[in-house]
KELOKE-75771 format. One record per residue (C-alpha): x, z negated, y negated; residue number from 1. Coordinates in nm, 4 decimals. Example, Ala and Ser with C-alpha at 12.3 -4.5 7.8 and 13.67 -1.06 7.14 Angstrom:
// residues 2
<<1.2300, -0.7800, 0.4500>, 1>
<<1.3670, -0.7140, 0.1060>, 2>
//
This chain:
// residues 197
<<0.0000, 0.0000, 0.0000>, 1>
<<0.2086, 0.0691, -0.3430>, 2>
<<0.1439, -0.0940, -0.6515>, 3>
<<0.1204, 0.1754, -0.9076>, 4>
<<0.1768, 0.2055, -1.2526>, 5>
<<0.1814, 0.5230, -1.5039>, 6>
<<0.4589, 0.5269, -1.7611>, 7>
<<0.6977, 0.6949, -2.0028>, 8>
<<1.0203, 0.7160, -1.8714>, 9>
<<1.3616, 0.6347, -2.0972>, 10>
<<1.5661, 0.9176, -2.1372>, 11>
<<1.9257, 0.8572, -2.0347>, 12>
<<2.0698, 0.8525, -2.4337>, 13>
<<1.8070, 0.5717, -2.5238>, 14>
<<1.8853, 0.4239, -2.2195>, 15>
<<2.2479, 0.3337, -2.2544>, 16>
<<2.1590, 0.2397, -2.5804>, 17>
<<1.9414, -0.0013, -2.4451>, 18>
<<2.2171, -0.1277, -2.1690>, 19>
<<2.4871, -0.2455, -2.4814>, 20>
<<2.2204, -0.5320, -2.5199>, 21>
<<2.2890, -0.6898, -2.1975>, 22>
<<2.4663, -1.0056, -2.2010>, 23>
<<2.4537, -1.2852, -2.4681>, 24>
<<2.1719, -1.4719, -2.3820>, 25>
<<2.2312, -1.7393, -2.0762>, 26>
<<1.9411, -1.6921, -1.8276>, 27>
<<1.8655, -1.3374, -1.8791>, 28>
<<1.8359, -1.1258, -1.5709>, 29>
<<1.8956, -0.8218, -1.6866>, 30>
<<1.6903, -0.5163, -1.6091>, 31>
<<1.9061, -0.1925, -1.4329>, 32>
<<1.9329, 0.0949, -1.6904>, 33>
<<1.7538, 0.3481, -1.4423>, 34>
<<1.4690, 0.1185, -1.4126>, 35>
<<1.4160, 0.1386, -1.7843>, 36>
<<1.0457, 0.2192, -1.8631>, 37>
<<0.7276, 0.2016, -2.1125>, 38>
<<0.4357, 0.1199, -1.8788>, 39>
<<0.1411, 0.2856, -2.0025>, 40>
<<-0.1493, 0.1538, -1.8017>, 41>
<<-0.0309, -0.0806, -1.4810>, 42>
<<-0.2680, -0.0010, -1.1865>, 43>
<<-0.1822, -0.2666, -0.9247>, 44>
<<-0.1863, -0.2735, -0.5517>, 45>
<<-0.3881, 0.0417, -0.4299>, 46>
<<-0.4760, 0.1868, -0.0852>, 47>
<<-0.3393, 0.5097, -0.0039>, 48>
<<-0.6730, 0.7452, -0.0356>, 49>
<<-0.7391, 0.5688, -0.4180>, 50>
<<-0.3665, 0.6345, -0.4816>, 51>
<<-0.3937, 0.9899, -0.3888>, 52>
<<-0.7799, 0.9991, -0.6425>, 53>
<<-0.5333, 0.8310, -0.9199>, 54>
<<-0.2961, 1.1063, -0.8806>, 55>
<<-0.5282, 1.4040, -0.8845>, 56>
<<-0.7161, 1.2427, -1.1781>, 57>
<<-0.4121, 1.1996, -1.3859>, 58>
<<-0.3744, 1.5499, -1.4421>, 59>
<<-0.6881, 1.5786, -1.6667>, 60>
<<-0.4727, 1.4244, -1.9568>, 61>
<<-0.4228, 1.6606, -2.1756>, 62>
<<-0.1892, 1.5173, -2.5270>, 63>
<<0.0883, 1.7156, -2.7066>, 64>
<<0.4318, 1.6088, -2.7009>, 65>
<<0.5472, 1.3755, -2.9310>, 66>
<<0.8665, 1.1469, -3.1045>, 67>
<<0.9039, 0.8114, -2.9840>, 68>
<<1.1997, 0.5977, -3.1033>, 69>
<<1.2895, 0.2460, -3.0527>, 70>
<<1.3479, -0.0131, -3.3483>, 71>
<<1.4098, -0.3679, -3.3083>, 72>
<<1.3613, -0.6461, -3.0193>, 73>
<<1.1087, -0.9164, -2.9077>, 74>
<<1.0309, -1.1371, -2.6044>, 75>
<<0.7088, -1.2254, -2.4481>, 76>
<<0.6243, -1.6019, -2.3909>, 77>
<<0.5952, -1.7749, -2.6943>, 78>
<<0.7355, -2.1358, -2.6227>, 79>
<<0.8128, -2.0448, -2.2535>, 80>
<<0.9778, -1.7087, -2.3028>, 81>
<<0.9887, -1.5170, -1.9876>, 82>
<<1.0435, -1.1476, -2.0912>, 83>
<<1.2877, -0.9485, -2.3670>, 84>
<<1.1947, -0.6367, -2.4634>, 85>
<<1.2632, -0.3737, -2.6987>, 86>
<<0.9948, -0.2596, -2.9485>, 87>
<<0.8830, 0.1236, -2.9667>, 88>
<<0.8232, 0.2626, -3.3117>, 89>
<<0.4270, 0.2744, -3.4462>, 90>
<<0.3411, 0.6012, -3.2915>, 91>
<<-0.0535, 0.6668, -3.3209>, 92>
<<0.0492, 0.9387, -3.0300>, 93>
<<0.1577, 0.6791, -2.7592>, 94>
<<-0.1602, 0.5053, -2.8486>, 95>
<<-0.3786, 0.7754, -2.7456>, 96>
<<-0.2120, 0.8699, -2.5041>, 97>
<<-0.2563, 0.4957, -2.3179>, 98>
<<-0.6414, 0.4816, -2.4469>, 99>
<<-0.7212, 0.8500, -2.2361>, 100>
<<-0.5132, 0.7068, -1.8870>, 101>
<<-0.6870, 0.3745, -1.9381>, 102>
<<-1.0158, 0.5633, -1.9539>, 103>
<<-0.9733, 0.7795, -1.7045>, 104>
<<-0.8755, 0.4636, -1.4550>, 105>
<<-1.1926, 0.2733, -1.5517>, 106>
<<-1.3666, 0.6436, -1.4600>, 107>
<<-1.2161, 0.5593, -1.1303>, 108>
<<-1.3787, 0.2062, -1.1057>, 109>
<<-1.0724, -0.0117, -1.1392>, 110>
<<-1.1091, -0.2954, -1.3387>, 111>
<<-0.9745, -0.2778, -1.6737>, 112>
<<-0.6342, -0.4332, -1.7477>, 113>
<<-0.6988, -0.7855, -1.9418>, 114>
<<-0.3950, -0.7448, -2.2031>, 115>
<<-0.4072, -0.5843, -2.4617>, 116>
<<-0.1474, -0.2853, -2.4733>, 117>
<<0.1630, -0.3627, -2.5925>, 118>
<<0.4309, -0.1157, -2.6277>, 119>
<<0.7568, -0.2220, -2.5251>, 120>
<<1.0730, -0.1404, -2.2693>, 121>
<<1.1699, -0.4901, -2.0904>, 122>
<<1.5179, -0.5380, -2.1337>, 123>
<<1.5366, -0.8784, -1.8860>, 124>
<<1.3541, -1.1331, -1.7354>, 125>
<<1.4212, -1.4942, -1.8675>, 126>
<<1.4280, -1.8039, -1.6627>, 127>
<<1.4848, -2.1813, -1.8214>, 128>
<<1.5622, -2.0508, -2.1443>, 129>
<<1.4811, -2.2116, -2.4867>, 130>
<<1.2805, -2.0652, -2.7291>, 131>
<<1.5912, -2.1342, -2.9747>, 132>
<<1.8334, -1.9094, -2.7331>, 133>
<<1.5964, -1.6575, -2.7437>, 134>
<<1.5594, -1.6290, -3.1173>, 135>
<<1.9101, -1.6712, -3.2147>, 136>
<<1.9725, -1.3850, -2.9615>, 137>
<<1.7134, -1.1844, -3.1621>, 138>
<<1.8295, -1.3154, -3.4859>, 139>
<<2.1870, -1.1662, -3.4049>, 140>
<<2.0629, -0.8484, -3.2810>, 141>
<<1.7657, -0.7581, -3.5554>, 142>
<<1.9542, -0.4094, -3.6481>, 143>
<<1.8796, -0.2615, -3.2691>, 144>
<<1.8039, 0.0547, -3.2930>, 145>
<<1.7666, 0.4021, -3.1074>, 146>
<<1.6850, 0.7430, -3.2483>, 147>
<<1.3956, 0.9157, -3.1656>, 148>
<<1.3213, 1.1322, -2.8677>, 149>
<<1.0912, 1.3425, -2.7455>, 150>
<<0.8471, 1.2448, -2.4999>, 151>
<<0.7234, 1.5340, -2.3366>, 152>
<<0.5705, 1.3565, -2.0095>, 153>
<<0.4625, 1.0878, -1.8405>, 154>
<<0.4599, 0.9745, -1.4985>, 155>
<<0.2993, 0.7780, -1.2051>, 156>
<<0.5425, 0.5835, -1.1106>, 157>
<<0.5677, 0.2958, -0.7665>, 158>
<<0.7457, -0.0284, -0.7063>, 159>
<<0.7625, -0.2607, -0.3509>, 160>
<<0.7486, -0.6361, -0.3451>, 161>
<<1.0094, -0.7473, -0.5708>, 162>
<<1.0470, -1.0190, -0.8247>, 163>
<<1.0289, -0.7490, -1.0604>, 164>
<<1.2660, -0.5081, -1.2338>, 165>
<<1.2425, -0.2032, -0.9978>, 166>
<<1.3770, -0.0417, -0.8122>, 167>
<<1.0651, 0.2030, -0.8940>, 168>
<<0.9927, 0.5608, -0.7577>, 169>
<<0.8289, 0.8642, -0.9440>, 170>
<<0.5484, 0.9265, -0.7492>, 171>
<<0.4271, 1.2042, -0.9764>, 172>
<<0.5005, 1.3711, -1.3338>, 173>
<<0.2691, 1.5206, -1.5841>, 174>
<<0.3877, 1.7152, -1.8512>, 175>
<<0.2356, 1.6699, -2.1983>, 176>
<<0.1436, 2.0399, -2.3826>, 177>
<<0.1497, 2.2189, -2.7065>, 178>
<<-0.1550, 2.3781, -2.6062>, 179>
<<-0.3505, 2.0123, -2.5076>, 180>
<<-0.5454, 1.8435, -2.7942>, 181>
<<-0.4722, 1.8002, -3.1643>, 182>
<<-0.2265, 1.6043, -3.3575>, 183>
<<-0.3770, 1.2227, -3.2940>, 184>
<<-0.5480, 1.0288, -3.5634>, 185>
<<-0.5374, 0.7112, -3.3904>, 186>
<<-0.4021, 0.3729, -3.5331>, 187>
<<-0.0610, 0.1864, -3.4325>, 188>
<<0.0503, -0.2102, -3.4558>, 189>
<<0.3759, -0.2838, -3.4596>, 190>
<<0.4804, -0.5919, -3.1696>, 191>
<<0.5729, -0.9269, -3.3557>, 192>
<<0.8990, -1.0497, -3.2614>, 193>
<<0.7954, -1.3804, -3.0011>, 194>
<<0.4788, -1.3507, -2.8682>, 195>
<<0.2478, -1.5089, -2.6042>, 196>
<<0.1505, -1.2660, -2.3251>, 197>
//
């Protein structure tokens, strides 16, 4: 049974960016650079014959490629932090682009994810470290940033039982098209730095 998930994938430049952040910060597992990726709508443990519906059904989104860079850092967990993650830049595009896979999962009857979408890469999972570490880390590394690049697909992508971190398998790509639908109109939030999720 995989647990599936669709995503962007990092390309390798943005991705080795990414990798000079490791270290620094006591408790951090750090994520592998191939494993790198911008979950877009996380599906869960599915039996093979829904897996195979997900897949076909995936390739009714139609969006036009877009720009997608990456500016600054944040971690998840408030006063418990458990995640670090780098922030994509406001991009109305990656919005809609979540809102039509999440709609065309709930077509699909699976229950709707109970977080609110938040765009971010995770960097490394955090265990028994201070909120104080985790700022100061932050605090020292506020100027991250990666130049955009262009997204131009997205994929379904698998993991096994893991404590998380990958390794994960493309199960299936779909490439995004000139020809799809128009520019988006949609609205973006930035991530705050520390937050609760």
């Amino acid at each position: 049974m995989p647990r599936l998930f669709a995503a962007l994938e990092i390309p390798h430049h943005a991705a080795t960016h990414m990798s000079m952040l490791r270290g620094g910060l006591p408790g951090a597992r750090w994520i592998d650079m191939e494993n790198y990726h911008l979950t877009l709508r996380f599906i869960g443990d599915i039996e093979h014959h829904m897996a195979d519906e997900i897949a076909h059904a995936l390739e009714r989104v139609h969006r036009r490629p877009f720009s997608l860079g990456l500016s600054g850092l944040g971690a998840f967990g408030g006063k418990k932090p458990h995640s670090l993650f780098a922030v994509p830049t406001a991009s109305p595009d990656l919005i809609d682009l979540q809102a039509e896979i999440a709609r065309i999962c709930r077509r699909l009857g699976l229950a709707p994810d109970p977080r609110k979408f938040t765009p971010h890469v995770t960097l490394a999972r955090l265990r028994n470290v201070t909120p104080q570490a985790v700022a100061n880390y932050l605090s020292v590394r506020g100027g991250f940033f990666v130049p955009s690049f262009k997204v131009d697909h997205f994929t379904l992508m698998s993991s096994r039982d893991s404590v998380g971190g990958g390794p994960y398998i493309v199960e299936e790509s779909y490439p995004l098209s000139r020809d799809s639908f128009p520019a988006s109109t949609a609205a973006s939030a930035a991530a705050p730095a520390i937050m609760s999720q």
